[in-house]
C-alpha positions as CSV (number, residue, x, y, z in Angstrom):
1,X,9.4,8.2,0.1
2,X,8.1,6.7,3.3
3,X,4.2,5.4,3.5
4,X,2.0,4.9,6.3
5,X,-0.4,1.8,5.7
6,X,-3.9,1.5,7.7
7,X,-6.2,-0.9,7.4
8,X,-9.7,-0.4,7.0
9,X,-12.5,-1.3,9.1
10,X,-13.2,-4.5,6.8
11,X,-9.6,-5.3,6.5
12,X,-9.5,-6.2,2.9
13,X,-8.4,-2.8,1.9
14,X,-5.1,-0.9,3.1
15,X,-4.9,2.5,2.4
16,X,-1.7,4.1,1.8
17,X,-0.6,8.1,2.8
18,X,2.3,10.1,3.2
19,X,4.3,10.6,6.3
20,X,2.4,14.7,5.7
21,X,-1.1,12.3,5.2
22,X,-1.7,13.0,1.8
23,X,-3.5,10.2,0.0
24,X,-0.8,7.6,-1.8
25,X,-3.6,4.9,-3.2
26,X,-4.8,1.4,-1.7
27,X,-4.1,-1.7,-1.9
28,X,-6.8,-4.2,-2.2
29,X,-7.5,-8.0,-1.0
30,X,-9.5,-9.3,-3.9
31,X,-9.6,-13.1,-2.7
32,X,-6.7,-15.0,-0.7
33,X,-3.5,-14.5,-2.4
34,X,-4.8,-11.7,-4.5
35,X,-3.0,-8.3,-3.7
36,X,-4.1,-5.7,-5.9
37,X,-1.3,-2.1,-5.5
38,X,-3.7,0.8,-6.6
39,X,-2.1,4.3,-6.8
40,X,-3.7,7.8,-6.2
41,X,-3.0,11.0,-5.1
42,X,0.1,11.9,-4.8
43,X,1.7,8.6,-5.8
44,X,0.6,8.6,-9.5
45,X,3.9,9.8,-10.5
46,X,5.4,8.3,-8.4
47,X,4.2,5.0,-8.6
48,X,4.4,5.3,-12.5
49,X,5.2,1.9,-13.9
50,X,5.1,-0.5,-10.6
51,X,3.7,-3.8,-10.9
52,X,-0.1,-3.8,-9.8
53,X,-0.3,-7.2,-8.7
54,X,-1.7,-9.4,-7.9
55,X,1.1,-10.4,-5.2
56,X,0.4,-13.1,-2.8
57,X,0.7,-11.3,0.4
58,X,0.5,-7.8,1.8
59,X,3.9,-8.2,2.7
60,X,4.6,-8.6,-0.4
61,X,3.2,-5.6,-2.1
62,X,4.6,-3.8,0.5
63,X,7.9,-4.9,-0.7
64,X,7.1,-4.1,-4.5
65,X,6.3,-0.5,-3.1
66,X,9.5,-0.2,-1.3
67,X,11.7,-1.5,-4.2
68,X,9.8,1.3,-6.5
69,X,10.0,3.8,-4.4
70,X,13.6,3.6,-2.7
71,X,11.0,4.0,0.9
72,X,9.8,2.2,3.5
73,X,6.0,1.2,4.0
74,X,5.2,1.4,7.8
75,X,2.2,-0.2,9.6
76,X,-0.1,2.6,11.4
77,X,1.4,2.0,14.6
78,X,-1.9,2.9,16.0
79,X,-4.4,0.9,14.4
80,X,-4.6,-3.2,14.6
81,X,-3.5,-5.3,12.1
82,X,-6.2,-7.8,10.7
């Protein structure tokens, strides 16, 4: 399963769809180092059992996503990074 990840316009929360949009969860910036993974939607299931965090990077929730999913996580290629 491949996810999209956007940022949002305070950049301390990512939100996380499907390549079709549907809503996949968050993941949340908490305080620096402090990457929370929040499923929803559509990735309940499929996010059943992954570590929540908190992971020390975005990067690196990103990864625990992948590895639980068997999918990539891609960066909106249209919105900025913070």
């Amino acid at each position: 399963m491949d996810i999209i990840v956007t940022p949002t316009i305070d950049g301390k929360v990512w939100s996380l769809t499907d390549l079709l949009g549907r809503p996949m969860g968050r993941i949340t910036e908490a305080s620096a180092k402090q990457f929370t993974i929040q499923p929803g939607g559509h990735a309940l299931e499929t996010m059943l059992g992954i570590e929540h965090g908190p992971f020390a990077s975005l990067d690196t929730a990103l990864a625990a996503i992948e590895k639980h999913t068997r999918g990539v996580c891609r960066r909106n290629p249209g919105q900025d990074q913070p």
